[in-house]
C-alpha positions as CSV (number, residue, x, y, z in Angstrom):
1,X,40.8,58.4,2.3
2,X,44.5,58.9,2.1
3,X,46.5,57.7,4.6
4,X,49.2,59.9,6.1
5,X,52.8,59.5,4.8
6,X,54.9,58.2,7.2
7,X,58.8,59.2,6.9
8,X,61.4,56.6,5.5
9,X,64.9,56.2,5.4
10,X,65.2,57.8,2.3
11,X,64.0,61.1,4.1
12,X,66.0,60.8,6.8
13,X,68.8,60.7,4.3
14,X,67.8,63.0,2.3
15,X,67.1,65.6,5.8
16,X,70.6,64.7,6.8
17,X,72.5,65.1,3.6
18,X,74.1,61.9,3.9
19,X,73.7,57.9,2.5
20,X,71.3,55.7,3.2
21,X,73.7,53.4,4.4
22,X,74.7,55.6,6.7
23,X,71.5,55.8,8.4
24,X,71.4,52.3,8.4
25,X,74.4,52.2,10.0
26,X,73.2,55.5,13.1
27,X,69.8,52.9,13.2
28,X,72.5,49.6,13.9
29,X,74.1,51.8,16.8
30,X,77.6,51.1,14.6
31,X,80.4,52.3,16.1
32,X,82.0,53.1,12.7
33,X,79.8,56.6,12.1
34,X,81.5,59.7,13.6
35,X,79.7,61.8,15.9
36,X,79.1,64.4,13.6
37,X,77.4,62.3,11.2
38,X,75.4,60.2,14.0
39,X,74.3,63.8,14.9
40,X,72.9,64.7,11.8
41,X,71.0,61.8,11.3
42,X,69.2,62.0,14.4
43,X,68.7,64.8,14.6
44,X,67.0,64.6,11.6
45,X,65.7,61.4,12.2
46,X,63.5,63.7,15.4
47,X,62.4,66.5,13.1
48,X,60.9,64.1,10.7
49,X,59.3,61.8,13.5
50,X,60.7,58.5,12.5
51,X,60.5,55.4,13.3
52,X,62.9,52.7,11.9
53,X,60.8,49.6,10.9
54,X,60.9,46.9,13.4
55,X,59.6,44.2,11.5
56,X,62.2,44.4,8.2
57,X,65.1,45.1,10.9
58,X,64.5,41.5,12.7
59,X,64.5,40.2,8.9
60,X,67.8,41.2,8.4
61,X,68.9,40.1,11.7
62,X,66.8,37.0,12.3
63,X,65.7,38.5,15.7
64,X,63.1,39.9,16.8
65,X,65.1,41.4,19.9
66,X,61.5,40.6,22.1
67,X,61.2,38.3,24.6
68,X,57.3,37.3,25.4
69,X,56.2,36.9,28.6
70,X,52.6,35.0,30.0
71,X,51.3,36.0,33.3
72,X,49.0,33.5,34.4
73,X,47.2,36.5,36.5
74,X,47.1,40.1,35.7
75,X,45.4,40.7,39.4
76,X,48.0,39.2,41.8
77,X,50.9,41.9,42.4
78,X,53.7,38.7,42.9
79,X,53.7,38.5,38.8
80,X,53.9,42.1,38.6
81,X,56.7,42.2,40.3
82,X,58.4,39.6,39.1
83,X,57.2,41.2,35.8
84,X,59.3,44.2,37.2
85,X,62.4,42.3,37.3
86,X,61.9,40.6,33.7
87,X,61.7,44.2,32.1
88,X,64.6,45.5,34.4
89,X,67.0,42.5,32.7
90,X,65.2,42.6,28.9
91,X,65.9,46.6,29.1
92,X,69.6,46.4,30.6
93,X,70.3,43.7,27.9
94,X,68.7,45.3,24.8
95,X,65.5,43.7,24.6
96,X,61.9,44.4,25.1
97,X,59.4,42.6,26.8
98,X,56.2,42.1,25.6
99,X,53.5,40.5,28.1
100,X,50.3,38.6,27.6
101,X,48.1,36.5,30.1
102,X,46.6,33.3,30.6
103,X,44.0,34.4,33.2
104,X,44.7,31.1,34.8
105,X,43.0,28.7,31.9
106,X,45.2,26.3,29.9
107,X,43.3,27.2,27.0
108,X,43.8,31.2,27.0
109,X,47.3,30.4,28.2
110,X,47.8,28.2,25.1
111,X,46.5,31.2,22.6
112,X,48.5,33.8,24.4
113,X,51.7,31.6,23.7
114,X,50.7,30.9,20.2
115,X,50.1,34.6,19.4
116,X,53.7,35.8,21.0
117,X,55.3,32.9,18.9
118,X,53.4,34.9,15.8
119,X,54.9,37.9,16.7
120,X,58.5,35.8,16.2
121,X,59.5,37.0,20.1
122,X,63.5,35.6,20.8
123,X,62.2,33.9,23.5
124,X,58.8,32.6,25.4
125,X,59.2,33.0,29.7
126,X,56.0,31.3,30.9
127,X,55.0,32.7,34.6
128,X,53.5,30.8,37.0
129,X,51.8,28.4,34.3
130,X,49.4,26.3,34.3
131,X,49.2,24.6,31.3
132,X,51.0,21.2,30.8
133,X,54.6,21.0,31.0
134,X,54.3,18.6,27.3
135,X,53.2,22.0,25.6
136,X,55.5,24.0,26.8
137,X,58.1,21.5,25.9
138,X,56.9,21.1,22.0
139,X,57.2,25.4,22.3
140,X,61.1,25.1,23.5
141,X,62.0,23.0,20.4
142,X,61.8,26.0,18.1
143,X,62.0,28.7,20.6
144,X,64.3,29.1,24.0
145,X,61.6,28.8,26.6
146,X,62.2,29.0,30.6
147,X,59.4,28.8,33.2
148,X,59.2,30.8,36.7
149,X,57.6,29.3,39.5
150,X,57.4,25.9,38.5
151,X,59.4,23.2,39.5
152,X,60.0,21.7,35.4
153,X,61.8,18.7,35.5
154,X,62.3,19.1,31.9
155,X,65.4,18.4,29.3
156,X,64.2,20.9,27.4
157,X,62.7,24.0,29.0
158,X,64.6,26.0,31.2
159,X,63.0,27.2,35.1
160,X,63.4,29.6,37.8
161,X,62.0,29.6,41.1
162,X,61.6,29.7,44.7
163,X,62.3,26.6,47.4
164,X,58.9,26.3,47.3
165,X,58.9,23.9,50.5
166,X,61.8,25.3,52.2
167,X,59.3,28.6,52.3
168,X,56.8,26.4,53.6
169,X,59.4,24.5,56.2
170,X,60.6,27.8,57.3
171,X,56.4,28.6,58.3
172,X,55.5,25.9,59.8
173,X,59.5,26.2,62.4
174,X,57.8,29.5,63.0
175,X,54.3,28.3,63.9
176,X,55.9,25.1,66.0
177,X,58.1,27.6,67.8
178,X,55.2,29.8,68.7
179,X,53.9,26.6,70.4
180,X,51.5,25.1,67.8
181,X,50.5,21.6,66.8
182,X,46.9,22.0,65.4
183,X,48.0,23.6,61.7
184,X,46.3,23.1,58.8
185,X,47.6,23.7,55.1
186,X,45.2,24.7,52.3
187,X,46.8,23.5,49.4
188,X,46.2,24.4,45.4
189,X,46.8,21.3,44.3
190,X,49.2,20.7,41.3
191,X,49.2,24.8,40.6
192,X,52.4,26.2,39.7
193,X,54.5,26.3,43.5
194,X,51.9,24.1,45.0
195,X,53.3,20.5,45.9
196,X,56.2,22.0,46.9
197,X,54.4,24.3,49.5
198,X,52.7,21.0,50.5
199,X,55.4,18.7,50.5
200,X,57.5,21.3,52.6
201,X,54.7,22.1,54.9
202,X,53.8,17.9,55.6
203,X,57.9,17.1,55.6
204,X,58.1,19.6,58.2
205,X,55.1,18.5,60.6
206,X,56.9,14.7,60.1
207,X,59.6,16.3,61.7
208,X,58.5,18.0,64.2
209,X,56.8,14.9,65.9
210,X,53.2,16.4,64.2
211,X,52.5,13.7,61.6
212,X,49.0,12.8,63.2
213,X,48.2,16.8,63.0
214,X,48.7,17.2,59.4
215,X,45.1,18.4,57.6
216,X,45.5,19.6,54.0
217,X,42.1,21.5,52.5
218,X,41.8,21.9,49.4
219,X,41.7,25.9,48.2
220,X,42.9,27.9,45.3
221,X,45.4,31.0,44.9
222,X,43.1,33.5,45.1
223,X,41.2,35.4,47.9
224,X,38.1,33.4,47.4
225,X,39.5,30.2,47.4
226,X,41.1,30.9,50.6
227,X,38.1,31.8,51.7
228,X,36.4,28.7,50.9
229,X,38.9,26.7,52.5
230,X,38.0,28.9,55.3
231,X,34.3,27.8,55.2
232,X,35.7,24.1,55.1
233,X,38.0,24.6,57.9
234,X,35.3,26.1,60.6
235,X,32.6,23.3,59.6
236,X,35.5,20.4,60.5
237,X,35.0,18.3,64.0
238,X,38.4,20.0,65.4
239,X,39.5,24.1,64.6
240,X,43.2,24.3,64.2
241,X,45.2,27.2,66.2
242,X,46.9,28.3,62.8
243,X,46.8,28.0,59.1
244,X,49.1,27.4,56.6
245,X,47.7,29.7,53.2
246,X,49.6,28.6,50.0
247,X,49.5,32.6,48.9
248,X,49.0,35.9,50.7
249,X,45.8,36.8,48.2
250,X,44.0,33.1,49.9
251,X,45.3,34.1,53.2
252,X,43.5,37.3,53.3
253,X,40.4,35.1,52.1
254,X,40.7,33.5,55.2
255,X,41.1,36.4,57.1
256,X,38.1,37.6,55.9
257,X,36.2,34.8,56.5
258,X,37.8,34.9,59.9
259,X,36.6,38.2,60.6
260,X,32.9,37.4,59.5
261,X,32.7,34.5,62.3
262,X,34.1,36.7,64.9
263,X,37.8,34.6,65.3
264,X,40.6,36.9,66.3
265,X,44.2,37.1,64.5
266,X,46.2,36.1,65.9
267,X,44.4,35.3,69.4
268,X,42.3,32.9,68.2
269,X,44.1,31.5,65.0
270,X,47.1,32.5,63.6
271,X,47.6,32.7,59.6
272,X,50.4,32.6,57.6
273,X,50.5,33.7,53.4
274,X,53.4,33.1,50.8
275,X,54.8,35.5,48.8
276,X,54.7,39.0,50.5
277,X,52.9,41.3,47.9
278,X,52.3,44.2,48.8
279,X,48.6,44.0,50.3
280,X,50.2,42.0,52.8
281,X,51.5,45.1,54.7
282,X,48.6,47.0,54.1
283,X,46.4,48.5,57.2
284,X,45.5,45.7,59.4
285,X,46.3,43.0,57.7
286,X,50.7,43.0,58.4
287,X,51.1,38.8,57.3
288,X,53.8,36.9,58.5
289,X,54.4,35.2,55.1
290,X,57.4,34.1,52.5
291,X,59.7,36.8,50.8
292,X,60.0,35.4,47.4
293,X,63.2,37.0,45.7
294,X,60.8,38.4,42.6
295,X,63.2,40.4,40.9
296,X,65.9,38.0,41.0
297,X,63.7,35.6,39.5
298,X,62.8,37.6,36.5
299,X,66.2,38.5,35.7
300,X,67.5,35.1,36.0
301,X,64.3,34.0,33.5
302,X,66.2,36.6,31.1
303,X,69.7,35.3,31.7
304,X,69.1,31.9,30.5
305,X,67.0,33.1,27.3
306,X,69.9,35.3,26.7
307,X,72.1,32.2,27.2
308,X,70.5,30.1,24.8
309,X,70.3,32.9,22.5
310,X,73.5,34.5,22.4
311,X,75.8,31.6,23.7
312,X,74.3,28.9,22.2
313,X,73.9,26.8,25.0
314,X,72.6,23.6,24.4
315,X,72.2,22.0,27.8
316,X,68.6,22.8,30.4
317,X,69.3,24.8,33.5
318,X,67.2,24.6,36.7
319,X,67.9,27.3,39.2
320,X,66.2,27.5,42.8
321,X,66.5,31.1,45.1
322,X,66.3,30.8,48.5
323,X,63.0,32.7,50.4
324,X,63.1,34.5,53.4
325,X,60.6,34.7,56.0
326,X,59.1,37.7,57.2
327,X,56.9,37.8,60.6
328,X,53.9,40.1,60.5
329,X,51.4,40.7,63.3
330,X,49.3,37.6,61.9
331,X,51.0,34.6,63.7
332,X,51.2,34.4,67.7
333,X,51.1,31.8,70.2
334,X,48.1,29.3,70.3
335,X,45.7,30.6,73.5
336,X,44.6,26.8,74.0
């Protein structure tokens, strides 16, 4: 079976009535081709439906001009939209992203990485991570790498993120303020944003006079694992009045489970998430919760690639955006 022909440079050339170096040159963007001529060429370049040849181009220039990108979860709208923001400062720059996920194993994460670095992408940003940081530093040493919601205190790989446990702080003010004392946190352990959600939520009940309140659960950053946490919670000796979630997707597991044992929100509990997707203001559900600055975050993931890559800097940079907090119809005073 013969394979259709697929137009080359040559036939561009030829369609155009002009070099081949001078196509090469319309392809480069070169600002040395008059308008005329840049004309011709692509316009022929249309008619023929061509392509130029990625692969052989990033030969020539020893870059791939593709930054890869691992989500550790397709199904939580917080890496899409940070997601958003990494394609918003790849595109404005002149590069592509090209994503892949870890569906929140170390292992898949590790092949997703390994496959991206096959491709020979410019860069590696690793999003919300949750392999070890030892990999991820062995990957930096031949590729600019930079995490995004991870705290990385790393020599080698760059990181951006949130103030994890000023987010947290800035909850548990709220709940304190509406009269609480009883507040539990479910944490997700050493997941990527989770000791700092932790630390800021128990730093903050120290503060407040509450250290003999503080109750940490163990749960997950999903809907289920807040959920189960949920389960835990209602079979402990003492309910709390309000609940710390460590995302919004676990926080709406713990509405649900909420709802199933017949406890209102906020009369009877009030619940807090982290990271304001966009299921958080859906219907009923309206969650007081963090603002997480998600575009900022992937455009500053892009900035220090592009640093590395096109100024040659040598030295690791560690940046940390401020959250905001955002009250939803979720939180209220305790009625006990």
């Amino acid at each position: 079976m013969n394979r259709p022909k697929h137009p080359t440079i040559n036939d561009v050339a030829k369609r155009a009535g002009v070099s081949k170096s001078l196509v090469s040159l319309v392809m480069r963007d070169s600002p040395t081709v008059s308008d005329g001529r840049r004309a011709a060429v692509l316009d022929a370049a249309r008619e023929l439906n061509y392509r130029p040849n990625a692969a052989a181009r990033s030969l020539v220039r020893q870059r791939s001009g593709v930054f890869g990108v691992v989500l550790s979860d397709l199904h939580n709208p917080f890496f899409a939209d940070v997601a958003d923001g990494i394609e918003e400062g790849a595109v404005a720059s002149g590069y592509r992203a090209l994503l892949s996920s870890g569906f929140l194993d170390a292992d898949r994460e590790r092949m997703a990485v390994d496959t991206l670095l096959q491709l020979r992408v410019d860069g590696l940003i690793l999003l919300g991570n949750v392999g070890p940081l030892e990999l991820f530093e062995d990957v930096a040493q031949s590729v600019p790498t930079v995490t995004i919601s991870r705290e990385t205190p790393s020599s080698l790989v760059d990181s951006v993120r949130d103030d994890d446990q000023l987010g947290a702080a800035m909850l548990v003010d709220h709940l304190v303020g509406l009269g609480h004392r009883r507040i539990v946190h479910i944490s997700p352990g050493d997941a990527a944003g989770g000791p700092g959600r932790r630390a800021g939520y128990e730093t903050r009940m120290r503060h407040h006079g509450l250290a003999d309140h503080i109750v940490v659960v163990d749960g997950a950053f999903t809907s289920e694992g807040g959920g189960s946490a949920m389960q835990t919670i209602l079979a402990s000796a003492e309910m709390p009045t309000a609940i710390v979630a460590p995302n919004d997707f676990a926080a709406i597991g713990v509405l649900e489970v909420a709802d199933l044992a017949g406890i209102a929100v906020p009369g009877g509990l009030s619940v807090t998430g982290y990271d304001n997707i966009s299921m958080a203001r859906m219907g009923r559900i309206d969650l007081t919760t963090i603002a997480q600055p998600t575009l900022e975050l992937g455009k500053k993931a892009v900035r220090l690639l592009r640093e590395k890559i096109e100024e040659a800097r040598t030295e690791t940079r560690h940046i940390v955006l401020p959250p905001s907090l955002v009250i939803g119809t979720t939180t209220g005073p305790p009625v006990d």
